[in-house]
SERO-4910 file (N, C-alpha, C, O; in steps of 0.05 Angstrom, whole numbers):
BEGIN
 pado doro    nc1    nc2    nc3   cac1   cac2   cac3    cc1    cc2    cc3    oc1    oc2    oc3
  Unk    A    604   -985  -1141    577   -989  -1132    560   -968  -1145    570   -946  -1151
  Unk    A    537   -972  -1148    516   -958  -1159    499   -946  -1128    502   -951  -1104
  Unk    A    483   -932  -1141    465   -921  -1116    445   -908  -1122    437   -889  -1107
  Unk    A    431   -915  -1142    398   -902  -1162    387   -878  -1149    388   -876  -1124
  Unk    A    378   -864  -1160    354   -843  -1156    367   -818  -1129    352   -810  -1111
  Unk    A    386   -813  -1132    402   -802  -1116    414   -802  -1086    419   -785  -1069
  Unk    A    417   -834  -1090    421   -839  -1057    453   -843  -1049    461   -858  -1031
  Unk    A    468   -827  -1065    499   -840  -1055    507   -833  -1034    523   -847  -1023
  Unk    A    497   -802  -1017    504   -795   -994    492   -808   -977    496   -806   -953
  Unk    A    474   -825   -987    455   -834   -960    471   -860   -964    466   -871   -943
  Unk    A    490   -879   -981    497   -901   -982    525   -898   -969    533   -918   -956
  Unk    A    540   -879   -971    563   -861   -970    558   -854   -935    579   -854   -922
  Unk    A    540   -850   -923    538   -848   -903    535   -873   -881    540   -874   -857
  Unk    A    522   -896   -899    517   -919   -890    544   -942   -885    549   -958   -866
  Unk    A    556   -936   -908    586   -943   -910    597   -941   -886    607   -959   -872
  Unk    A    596   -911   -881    613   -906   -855    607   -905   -836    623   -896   -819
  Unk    A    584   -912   -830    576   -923   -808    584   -949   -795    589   -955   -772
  Unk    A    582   -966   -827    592  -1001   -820    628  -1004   -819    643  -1023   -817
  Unk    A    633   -968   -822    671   -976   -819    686   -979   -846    711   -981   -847
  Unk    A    669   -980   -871    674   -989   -900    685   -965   -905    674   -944   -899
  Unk    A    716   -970   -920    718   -943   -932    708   -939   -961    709   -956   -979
  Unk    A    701   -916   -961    693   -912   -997    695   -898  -1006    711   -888   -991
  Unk    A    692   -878  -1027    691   -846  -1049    674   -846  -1056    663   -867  -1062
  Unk    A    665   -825  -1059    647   -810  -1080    663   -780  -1088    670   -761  -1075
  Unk    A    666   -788  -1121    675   -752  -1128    659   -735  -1125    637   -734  -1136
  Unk    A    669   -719  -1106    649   -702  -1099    662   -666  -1107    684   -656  -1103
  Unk    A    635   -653  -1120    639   -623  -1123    632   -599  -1115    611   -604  -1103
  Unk    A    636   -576  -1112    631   -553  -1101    600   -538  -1123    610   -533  -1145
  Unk    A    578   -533  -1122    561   -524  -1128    545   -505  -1131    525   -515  -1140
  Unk    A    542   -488  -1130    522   -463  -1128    492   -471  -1140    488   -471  -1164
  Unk    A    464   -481  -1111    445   -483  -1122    426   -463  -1118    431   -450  -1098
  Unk    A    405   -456  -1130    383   -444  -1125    357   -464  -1111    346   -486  -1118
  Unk    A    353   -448  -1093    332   -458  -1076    306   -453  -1088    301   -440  -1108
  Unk    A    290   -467  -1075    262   -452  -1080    254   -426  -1068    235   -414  -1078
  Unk    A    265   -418  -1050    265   -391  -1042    272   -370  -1052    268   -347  -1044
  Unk    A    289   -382  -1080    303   -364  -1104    332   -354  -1090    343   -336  -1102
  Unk    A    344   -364  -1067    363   -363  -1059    385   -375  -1059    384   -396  -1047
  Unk    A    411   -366  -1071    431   -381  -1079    450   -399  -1055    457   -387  -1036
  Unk    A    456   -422  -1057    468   -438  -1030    495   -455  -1043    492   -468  -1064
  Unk    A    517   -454  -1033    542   -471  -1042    530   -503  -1031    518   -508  -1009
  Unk    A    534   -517  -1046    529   -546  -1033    547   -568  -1051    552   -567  -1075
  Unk    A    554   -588  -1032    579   -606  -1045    555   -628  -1056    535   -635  -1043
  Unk    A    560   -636  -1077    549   -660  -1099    565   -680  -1104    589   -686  -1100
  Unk    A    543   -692  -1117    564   -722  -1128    577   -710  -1155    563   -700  -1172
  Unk    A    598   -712  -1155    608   -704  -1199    588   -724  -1214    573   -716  -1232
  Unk    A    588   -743  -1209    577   -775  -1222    564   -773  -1215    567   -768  -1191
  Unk    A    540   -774  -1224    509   -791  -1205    513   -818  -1209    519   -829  -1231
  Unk    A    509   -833  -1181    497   -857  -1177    517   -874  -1175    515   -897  -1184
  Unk    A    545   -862  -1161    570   -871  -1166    594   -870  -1137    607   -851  -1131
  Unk    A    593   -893  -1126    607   -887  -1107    638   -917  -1103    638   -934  -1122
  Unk    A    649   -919  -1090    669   -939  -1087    676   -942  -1065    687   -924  -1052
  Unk    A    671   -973  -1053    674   -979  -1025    695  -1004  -1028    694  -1024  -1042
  Unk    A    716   -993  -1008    744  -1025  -1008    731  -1039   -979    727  -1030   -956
  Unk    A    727  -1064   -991    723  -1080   -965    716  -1111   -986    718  -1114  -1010
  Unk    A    708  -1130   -966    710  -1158   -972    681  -1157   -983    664  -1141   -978
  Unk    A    679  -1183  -1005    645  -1178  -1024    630  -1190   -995    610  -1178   -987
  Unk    A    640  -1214   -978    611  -1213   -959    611  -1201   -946    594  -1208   -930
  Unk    A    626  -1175   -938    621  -1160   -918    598  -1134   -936    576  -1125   -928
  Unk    A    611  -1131   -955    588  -1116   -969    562  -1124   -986    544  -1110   -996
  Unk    A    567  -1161   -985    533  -1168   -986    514  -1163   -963    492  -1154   -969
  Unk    A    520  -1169   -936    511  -1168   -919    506  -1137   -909    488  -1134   -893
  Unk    A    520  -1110   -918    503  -1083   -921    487  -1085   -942    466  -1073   -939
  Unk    A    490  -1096   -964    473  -1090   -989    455  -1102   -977    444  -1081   -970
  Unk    A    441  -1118   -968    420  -1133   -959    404  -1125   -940    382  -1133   -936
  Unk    A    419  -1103   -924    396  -1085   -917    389  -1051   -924    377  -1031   -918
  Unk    A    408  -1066   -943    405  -1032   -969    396  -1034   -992    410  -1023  -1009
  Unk    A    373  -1045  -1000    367  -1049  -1031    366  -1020  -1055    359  -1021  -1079
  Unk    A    374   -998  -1041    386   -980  -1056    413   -986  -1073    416   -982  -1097
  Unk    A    433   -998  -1050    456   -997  -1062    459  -1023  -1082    445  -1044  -1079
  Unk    A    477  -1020  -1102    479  -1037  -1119    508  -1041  -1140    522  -1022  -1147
  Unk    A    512  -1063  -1145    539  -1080  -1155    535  -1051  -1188    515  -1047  -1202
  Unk    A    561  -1038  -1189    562  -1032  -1218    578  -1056  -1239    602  -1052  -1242
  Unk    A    569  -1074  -1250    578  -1094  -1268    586  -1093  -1298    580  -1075  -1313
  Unk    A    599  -1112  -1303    615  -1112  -1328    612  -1141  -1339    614  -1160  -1323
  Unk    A    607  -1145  -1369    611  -1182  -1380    641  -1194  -1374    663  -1184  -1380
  Unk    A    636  -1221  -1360    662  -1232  -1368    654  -1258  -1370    635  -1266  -1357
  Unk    A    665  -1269  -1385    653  -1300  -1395    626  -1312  -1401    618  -1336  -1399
  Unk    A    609  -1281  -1411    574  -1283  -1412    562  -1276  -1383    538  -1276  -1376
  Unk    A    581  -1271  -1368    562  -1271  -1341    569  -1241  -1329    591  -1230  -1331
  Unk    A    546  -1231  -1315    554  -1208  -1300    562  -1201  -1277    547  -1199  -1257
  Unk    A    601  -1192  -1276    605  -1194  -1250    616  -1167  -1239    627  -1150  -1253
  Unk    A    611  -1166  -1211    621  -1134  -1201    645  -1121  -1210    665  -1134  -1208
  Unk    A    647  -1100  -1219    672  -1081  -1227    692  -1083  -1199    684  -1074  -1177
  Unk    A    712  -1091  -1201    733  -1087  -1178    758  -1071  -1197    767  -1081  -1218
  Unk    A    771  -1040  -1186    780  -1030  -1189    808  -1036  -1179    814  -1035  -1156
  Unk    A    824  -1042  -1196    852  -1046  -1176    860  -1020  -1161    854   -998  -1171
  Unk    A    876  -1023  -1134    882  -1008  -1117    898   -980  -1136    890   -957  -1137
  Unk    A    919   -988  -1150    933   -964  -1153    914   -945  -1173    909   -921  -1169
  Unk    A    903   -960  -1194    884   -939  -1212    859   -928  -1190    846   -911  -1201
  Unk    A    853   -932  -1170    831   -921  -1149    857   -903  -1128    845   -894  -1108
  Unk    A    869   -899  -1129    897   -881  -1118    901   -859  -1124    904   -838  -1112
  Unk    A    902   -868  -1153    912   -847  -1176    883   -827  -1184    884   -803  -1187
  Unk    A    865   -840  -1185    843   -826  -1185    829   -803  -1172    820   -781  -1179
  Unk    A    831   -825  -1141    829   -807  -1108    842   -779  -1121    828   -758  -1121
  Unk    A    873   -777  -1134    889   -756  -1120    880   -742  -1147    883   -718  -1146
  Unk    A    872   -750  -1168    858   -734  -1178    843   -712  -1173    847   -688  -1171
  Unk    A    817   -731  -1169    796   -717  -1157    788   -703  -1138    769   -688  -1136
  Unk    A    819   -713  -1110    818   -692  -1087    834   -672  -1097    828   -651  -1085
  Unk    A    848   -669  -1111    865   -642  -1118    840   -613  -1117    820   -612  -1132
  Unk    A    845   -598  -1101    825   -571  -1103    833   -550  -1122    855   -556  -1131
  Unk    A    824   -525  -1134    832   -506  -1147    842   -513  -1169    857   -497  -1180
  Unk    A    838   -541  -1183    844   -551  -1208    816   -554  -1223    795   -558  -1212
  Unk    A    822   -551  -1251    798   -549  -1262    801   -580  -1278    815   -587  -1297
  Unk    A    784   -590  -1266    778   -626  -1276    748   -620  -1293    731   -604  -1289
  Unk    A    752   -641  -1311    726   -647  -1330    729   -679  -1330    747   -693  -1338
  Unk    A    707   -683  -1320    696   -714  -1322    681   -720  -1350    667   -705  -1363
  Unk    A    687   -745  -1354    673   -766  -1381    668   -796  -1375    680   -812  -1360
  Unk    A    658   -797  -1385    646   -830  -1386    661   -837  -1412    670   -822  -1429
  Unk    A    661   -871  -1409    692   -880  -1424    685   -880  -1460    701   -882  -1479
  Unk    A    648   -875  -1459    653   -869  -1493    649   -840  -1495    627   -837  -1503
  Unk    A    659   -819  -1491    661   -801  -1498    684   -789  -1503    687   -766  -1509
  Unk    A    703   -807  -1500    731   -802  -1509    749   -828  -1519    745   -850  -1511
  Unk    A    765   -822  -1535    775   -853  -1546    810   -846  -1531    826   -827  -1534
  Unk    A    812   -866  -1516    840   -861  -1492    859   -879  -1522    883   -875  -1520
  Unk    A    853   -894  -1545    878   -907  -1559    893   -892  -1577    911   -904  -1588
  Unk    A    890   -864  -1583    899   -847  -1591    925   -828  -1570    943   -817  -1582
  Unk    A    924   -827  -1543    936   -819  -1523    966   -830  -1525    969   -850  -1538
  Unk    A    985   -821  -1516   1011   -830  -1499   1010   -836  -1480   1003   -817  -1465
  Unk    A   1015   -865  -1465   1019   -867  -1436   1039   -840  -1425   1056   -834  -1441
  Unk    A   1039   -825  -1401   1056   -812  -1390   1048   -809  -1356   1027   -810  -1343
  Unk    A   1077   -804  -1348   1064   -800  -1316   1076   -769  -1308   1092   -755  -1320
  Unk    A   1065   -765  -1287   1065   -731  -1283   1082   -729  -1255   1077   -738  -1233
  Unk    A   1106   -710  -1265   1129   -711  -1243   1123   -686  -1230   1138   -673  -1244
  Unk    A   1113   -670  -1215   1122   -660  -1193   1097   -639  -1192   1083   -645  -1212
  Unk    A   1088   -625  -1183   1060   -610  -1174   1041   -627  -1161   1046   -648  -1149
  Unk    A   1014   -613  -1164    999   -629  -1151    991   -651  -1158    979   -663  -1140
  Unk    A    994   -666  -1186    989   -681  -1184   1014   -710  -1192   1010   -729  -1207
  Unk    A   1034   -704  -1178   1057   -723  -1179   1052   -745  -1176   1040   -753  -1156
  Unk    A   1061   -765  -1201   1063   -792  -1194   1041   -807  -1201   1044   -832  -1198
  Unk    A   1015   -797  -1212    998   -801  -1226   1006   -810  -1259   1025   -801  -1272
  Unk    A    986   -833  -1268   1002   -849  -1289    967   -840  -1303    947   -836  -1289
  Unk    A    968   -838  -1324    951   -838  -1350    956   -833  -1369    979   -837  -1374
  Unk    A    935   -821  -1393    937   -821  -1425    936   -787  -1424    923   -771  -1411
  Unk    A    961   -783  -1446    967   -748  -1452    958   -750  -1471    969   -766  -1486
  Unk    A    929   -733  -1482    920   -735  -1506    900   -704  -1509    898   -690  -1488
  Unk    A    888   -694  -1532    875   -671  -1543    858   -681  -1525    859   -704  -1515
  Unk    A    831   -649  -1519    806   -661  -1503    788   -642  -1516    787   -618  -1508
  Unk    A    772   -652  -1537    761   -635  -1546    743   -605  -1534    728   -616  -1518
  Unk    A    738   -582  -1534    735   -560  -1527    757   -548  -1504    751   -528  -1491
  Unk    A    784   -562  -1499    796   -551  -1485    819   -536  -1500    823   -536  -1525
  Unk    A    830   -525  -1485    856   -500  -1505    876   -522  -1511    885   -526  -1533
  Unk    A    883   -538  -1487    913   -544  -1484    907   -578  -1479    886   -587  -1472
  Unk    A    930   -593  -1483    927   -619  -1473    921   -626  -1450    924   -609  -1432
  Unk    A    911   -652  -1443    910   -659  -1413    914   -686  -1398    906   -705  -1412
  Unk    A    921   -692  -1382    917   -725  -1371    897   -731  -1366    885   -721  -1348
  Unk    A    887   -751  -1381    867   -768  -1365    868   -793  -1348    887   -808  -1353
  Unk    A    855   -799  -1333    860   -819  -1311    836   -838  -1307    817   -832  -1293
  Unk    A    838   -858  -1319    808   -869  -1328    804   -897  -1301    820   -915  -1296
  Unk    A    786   -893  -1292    772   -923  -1275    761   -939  -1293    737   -932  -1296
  Unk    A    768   -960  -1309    761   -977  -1337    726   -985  -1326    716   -997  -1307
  Unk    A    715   -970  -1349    685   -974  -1351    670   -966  -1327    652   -981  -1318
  Unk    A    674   -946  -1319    662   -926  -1296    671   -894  -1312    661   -884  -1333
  Unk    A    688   -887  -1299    690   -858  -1308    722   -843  -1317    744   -854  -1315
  Unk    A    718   -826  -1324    746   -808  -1329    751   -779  -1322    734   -761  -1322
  Unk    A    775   -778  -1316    776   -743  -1299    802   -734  -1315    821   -748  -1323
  Unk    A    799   -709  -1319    826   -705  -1336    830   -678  -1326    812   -661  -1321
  Unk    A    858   -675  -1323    861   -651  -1314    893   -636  -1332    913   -648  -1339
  Unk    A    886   -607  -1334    898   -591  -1345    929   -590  -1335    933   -576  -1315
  Unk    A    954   -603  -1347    981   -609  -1338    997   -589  -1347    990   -580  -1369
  Unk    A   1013   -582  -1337   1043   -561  -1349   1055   -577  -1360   1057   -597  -1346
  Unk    A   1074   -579  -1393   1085   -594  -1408   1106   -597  -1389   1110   -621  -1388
  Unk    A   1125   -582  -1369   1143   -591  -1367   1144   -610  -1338   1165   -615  -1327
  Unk    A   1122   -617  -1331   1110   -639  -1314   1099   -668  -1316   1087   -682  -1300
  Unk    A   1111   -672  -1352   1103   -694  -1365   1129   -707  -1373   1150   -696  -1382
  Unk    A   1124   -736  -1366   1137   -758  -1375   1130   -780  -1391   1111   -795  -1384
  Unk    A   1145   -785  -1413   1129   -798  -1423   1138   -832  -1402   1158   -839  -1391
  Unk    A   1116   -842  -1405   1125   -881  -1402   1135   -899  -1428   1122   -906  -1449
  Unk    A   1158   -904  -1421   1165   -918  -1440   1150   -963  -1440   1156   -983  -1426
  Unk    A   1132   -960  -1464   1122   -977  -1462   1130  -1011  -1467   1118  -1031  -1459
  Unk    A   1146  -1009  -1477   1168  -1028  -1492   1181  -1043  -1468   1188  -1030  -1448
  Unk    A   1184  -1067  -1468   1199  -1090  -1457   1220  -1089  -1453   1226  -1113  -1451
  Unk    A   1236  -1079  -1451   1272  -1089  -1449   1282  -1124  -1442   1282  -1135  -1420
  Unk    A   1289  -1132  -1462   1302  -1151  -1453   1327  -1156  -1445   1332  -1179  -1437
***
């Protein structure tokens, strides 16, 4: 879902009101006030970016008295229809993005090309059991996983080599 002009906590709050569960990646901050005083405050990572699991008429019927919130869409057969994330890639993501004291860098899906990557999944730390692309990230030292929500966003985080597996991609017959 979308949420324009900075309303995801206010949509994010509306959500849970109606019982909908949803995400927003959210980050730790340091802003300056107008008072010239520094304040920690949690943000969206993404602007305008949140994800609610529930049924589409249960969430037409909030959208309808929320003309803030809005369908983030994608072409499929010429026509524009809502992004639905499958469960396990919105999983894998979650445990991403809740991991704390990890240093994550977010991208949007053209700012990195994921067909150059190795599929691999990540055995044991914090972030176990997580499946993505092991690939270079430009201005970082070292490699990293990325964990992409197809045509929304990407989070990649800094892995220990000996916490990587690769996926073997190949068929066995």
């Amino acid at each position: 879902m979308s949420a324009p002009y900075r309303n995801e906590m206010k949509a994010k709050q509306l959500l849970d009101d109606k019982g909908v569960d949803n995400f927003i990646p959210l980050c730790s901050k340091i802003i300056v006030g107008r008072d010239g005083r520094k304040k920690r405050k949690v943000v969206p990572i993404v602007s305008n970016l949140l994800f609610a699991y529930t049924t589409r008429s249960n969430l037409q019927q909030i959208k309808s008295k929320a003309p803030f919130l809005q369908y983030r869409t994608h072409r499929v057969n010429g026509r524009n229809e809502p992004i639905v994330v499958p469960q396990k890639d919105m999983e894998q993501f979650m445990a991403v993005c809740n991991t704390t004291g990890e240093q994550l860098i977010y991208f949007s899906p053209e700012e990195i090309n994921l067909a150059q990557g190795t599929p691999v999944r990540v055995v044991g730390g914090a972030f176990d059991g997580v499946e993505g692309i092991f690939l270079k990230v430009k201005g970082a030292r070292s490699k990293r996983v990325v964990v992409q929500i197809e045509g929304i966003a990407v989070a990649t985080a800094e892995i220990q080599p000996q916490y990587i597996q690769v996926i073997d991609t190949r068929i066995e017959k």
